[in-house]
Backbone bond lengths (Angstrom), bond angles and torsions (degrees), N, CA, C in turn:
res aa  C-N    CA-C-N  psi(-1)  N-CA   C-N-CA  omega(-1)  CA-C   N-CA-C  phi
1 X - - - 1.439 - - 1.529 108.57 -
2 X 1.193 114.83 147.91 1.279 129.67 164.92 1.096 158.84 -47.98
3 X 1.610 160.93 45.35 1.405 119.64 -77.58 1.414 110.88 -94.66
4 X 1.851 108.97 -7.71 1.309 110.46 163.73 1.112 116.56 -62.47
5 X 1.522 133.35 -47.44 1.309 130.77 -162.93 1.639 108.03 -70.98
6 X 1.446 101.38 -27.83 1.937 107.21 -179.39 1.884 99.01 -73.24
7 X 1.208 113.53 -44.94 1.200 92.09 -166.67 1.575 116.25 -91.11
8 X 1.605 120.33 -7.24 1.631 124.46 162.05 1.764 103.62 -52.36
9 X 1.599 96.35 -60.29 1.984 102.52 -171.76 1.825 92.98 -64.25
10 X 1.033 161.51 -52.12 1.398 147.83 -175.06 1.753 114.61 -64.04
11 X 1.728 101.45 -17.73 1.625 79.24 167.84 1.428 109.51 -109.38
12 X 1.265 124.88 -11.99 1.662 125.52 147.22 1.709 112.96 -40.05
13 X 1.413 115.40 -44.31 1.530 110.84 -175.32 1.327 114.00 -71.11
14 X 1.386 99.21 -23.73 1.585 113.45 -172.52 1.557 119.28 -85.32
15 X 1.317 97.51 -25.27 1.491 101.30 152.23 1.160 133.56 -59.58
16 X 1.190 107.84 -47.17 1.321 117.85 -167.24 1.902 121.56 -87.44
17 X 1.372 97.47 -1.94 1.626 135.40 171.89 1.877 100.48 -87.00
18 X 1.343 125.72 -14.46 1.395 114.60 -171.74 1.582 111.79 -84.12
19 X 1.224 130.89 139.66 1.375 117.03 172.30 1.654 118.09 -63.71
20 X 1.145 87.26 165.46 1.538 109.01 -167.47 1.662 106.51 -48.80
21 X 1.468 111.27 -38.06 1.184 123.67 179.46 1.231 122.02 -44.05
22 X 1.602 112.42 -46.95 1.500 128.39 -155.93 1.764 110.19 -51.89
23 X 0.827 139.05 150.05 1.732 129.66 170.53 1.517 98.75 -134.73
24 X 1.151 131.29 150.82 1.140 133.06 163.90 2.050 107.46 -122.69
25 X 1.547 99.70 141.69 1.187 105.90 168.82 1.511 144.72 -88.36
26 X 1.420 140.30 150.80 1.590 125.58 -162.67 1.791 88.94 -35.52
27 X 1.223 121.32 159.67 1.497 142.78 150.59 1.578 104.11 72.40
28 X 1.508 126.46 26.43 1.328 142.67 142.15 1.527 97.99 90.75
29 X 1.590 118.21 45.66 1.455 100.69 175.76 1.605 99.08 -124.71
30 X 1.579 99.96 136.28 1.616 115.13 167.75 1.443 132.98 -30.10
31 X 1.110 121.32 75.56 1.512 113.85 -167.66 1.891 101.95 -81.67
32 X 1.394 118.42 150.42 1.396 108.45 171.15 1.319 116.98 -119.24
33 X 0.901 109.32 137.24 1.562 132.98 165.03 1.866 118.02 -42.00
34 X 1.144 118.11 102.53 1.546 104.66 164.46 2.059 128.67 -51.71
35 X 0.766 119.21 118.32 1.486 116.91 -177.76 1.363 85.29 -45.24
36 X 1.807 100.54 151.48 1.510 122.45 149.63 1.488 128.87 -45.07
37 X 1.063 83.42 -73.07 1.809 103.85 166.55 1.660 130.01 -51.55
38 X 1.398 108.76 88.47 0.794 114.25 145.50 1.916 158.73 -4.88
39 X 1.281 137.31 81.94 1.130 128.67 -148.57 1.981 101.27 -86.05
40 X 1.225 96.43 106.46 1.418 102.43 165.00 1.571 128.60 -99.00
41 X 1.082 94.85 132.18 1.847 115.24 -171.53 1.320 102.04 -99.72
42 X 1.230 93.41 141.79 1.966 99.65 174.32 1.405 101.53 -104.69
43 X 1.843 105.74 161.57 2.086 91.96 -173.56 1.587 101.93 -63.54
44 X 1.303 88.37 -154.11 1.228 92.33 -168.93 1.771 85.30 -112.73
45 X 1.455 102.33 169.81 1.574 119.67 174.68 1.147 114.18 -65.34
46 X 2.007 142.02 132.51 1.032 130.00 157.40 1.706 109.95 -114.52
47 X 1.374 94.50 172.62 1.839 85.73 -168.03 1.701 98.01 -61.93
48 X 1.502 91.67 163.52 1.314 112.77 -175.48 1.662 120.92 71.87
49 X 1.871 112.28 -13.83 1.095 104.22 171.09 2.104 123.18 -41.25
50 X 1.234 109.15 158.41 1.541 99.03 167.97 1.515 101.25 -110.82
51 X 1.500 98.17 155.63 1.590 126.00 -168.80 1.304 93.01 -123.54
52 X 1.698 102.30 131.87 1.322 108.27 -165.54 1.894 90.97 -92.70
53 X 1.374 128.15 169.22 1.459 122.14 -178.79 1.324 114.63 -132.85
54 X 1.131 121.29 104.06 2.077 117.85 -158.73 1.512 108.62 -125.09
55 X 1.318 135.03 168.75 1.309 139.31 -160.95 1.683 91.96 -152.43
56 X 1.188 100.48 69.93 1.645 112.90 173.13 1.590 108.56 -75.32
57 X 1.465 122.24 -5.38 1.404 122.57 -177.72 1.860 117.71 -121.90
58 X 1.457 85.28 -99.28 1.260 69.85 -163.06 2.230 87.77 -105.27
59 X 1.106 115.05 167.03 1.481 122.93 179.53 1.460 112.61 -53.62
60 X 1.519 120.65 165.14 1.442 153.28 167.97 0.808 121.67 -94.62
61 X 1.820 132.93 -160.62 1.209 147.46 -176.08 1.591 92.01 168.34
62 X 1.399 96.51 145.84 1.389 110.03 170.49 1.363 149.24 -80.34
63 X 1.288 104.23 1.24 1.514 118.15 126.73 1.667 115.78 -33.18
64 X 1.655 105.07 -85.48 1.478 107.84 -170.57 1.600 110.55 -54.68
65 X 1.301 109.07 -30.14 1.640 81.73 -173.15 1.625 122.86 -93.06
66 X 1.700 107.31 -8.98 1.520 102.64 142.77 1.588 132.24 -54.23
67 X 1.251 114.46 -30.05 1.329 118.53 172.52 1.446 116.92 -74.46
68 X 1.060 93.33 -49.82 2.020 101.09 172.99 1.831 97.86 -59.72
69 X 1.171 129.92 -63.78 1.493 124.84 -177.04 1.494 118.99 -42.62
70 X 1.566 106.77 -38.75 1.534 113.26 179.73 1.500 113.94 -87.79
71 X 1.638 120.21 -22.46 1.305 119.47 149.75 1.776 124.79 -51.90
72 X 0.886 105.71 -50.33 1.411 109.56 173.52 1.548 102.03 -82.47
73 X 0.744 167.55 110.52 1.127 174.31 -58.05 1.199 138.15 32.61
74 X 1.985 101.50 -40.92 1.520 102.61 158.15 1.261 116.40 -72.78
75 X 1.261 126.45 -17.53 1.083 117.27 -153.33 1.469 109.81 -101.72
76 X 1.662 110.30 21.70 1.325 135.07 176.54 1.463 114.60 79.62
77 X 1.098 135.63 12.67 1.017 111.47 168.43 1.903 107.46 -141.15
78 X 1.634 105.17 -179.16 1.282 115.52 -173.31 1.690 146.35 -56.24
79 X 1.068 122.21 105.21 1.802 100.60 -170.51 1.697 102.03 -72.83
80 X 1.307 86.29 157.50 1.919 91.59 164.75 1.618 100.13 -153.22
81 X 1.423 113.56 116.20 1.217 138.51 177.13 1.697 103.31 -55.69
82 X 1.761 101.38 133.21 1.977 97.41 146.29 1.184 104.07 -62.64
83 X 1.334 106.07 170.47 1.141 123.25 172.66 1.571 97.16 -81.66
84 X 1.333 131.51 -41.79 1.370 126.09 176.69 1.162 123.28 -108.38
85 X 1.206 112.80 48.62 1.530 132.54 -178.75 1.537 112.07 -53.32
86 X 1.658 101.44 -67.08 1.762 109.55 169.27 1.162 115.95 -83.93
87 X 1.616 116.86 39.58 1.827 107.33 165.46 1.445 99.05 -81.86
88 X 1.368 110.33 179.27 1.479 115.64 -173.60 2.068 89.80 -161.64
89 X 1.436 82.47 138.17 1.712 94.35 -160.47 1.929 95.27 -143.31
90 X 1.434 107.50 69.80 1.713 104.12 -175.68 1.481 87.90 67.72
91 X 1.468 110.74 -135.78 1.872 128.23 -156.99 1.707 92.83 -77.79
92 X 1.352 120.32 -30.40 1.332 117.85 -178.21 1.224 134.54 -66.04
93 X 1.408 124.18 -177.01 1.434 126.01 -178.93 1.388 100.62 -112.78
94 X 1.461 129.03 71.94 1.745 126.12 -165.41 1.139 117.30 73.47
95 X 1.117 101.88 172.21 1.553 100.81 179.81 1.297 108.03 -87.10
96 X 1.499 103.57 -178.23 1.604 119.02 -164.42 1.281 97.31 -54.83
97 X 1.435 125.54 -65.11 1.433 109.36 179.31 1.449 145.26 -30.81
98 X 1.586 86.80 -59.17 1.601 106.65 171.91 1.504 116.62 -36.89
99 X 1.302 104.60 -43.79 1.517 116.09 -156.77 1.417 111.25 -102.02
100 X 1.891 107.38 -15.28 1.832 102.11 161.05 1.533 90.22 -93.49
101 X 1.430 154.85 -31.63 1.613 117.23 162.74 1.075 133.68 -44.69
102 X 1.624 115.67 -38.94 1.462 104.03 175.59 1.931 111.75 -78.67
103 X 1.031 116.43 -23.85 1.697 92.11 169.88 0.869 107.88 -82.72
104 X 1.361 145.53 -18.32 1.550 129.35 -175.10 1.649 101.11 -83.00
105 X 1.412 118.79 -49.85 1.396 112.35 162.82 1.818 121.44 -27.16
106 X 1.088 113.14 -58.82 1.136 123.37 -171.35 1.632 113.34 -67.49
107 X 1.268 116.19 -24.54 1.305 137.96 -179.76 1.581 116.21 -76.53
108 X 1.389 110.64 -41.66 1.335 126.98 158.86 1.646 125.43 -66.57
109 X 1.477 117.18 -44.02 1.358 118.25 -172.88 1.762 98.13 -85.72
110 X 1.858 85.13 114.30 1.293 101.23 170.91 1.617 109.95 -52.17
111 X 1.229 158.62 -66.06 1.169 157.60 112.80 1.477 93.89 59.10
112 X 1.281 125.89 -60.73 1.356 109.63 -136.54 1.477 93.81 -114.32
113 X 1.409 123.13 118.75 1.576 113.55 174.36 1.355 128.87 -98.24
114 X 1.243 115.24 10.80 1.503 124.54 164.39 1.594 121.54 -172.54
115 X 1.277 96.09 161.78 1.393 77.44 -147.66 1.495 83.16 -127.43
116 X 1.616 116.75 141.13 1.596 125.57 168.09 1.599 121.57 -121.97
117 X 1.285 107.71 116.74 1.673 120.99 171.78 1.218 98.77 -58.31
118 X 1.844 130.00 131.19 1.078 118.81 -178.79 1.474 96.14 -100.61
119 X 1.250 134.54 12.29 1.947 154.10 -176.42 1.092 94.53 -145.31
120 X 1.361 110.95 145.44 1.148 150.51 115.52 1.743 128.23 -98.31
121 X 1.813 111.48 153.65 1.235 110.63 -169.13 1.263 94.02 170.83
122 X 1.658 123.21 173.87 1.112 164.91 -171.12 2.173 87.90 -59.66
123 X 1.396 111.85 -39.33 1.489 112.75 -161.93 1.911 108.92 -69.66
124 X 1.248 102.48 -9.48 1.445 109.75 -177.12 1.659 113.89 -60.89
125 X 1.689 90.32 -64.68 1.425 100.49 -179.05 1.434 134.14 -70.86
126 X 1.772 104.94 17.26 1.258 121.66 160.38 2.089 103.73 -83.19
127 X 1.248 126.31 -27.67 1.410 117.83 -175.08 1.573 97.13 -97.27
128 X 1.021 144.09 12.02 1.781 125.14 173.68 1.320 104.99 -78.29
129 X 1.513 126.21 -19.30 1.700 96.83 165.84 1.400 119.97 -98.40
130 X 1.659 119.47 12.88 1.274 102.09 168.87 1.529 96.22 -134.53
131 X 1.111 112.19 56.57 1.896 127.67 155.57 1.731 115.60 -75.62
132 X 1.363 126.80 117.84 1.302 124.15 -164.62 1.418 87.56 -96.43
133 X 1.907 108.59 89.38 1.572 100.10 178.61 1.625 127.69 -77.83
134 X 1.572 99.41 7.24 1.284 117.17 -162.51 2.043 91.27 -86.27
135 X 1.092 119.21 -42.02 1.368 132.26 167.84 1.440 123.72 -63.16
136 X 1.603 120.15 -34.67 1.284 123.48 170.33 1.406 96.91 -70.43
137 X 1.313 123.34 -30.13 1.662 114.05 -145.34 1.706 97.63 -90.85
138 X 1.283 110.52 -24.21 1.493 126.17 171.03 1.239 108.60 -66.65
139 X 1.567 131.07 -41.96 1.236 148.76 -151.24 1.653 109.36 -112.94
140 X 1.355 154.95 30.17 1.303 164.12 -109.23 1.529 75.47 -96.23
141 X 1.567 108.48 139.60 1.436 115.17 150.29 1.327 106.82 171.08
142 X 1.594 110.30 149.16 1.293 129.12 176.18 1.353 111.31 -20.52
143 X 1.874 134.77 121.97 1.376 105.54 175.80 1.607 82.30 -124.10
144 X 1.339 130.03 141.14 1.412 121.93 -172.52 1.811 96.58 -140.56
145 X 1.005 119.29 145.74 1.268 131.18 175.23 1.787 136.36 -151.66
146 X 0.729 122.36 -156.02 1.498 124.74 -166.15 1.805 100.01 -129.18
147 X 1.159 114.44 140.43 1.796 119.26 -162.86 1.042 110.43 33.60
């Protein structure tokens, strides 16, 4: 083979290997595409805002979440408890359910403008396929956590 003819047919293949996305401009230069999606920002925190407090991972004790309550507190603004904050599910904080009601709860109540996992763990990446992102995406706000 040829090495013109090998490398004309390898950038034909290679074309045809580009995603759908790709555009090219008159005189062969890469133009890019803006994503669809939109980047939404939540405001920002003012004092006295409330901070919602969730255990999307692994469980608490009430020790930590007095400390987490009085952390947020100095720091001027509001705690707001899950409702299943102190469940305990094995290493977890409740079960999967428990623990996608309280972030989605928290996600919904206008009230609450950000929201802090007082855990992190292995128990999270049991709720990413049943995250109602259509509700977070309605609901924009600080989500901050631990690992």
């Amino acid at each position: 083979m040829i090495r013109k003819t090998f490398l004309l047919g390898a950038a034909a293949l290679a074309a045809t290997a580009l995603p759908a996305t790709a555009a090219v401009a008159a005189g062969g230069r890469p133009v890019s595409r803006k994503p669809s999606m939109k980047l939404i920002k939540p405001p920002r925190l003012k004092q006295g805002d409330t901070i919602g407090l969730v255990a999307p991972g692994g469980h608490t004790d009430a020790p930590a979440i007095a400390k987490a309550i009085k952390n947020i507190e100095t720091l001027g603004f509001r705690a707001k408890l899950g409702r299943h904050l102190d469940a305990v599910y094995g290493n977890y904080g409740g079960v999967p359910q428990q623990r996608l009601d309280d972030l989605h709860a928290m996600f919904a109540d206008p009230e609450v403008k950000a929201i802090w996992a007082i855990r992190g763990g292995s128990g999270c990446i049991q709720l990413l396929a049943h995250l109602d992102y259509e509700l977070i995406r309605r609901n924009p706000k600080i989500l901050l956590g631990y690992s």
